[in-house]
C-alpha positions, 0 to 999 in steps of 0.5 A: 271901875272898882269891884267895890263901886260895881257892887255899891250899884246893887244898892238902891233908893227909891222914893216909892220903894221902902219910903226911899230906905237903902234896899237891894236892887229896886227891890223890897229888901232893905239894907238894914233887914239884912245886917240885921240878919247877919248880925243876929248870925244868920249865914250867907247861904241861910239869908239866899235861901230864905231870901231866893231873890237876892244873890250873893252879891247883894249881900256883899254890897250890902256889907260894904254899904254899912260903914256908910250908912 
């Protein structure tokens, strides 16, 4: 399996998590939330710190999971 579609699994939605919006790995970290703080140029290291839940990982799917949404 491509290392693009390993990462695509991280994202996740759940009805009864987020009312179903795109998160991160079942849990409460929206997809959105986090471009946004990309966008607003927050660094990867400062989101995993804020954000000890997620892996760096996350935030990679989370940037391939934006020309799609």
């Amino acid at each position: 399996m491509e290392a693009s579609e390993e990462l695509l699994k991280r994202i996740t939605r759940n009805p009864v998590i987020c009312h179903g919006v795109p998160t991160i790995r079942n849990k409460r970290y929206p997809v959105a939330v986090i471009l946004e703080l990309l966008s607003s140029g927050m660094s990867h290291e400062e989101i995993l710190y804020d954000y000890p839940g997620l892996e760096g990982a996350d935030i990679q799917a989370c940037l391939l999971f934006a020309p799609t949404s």
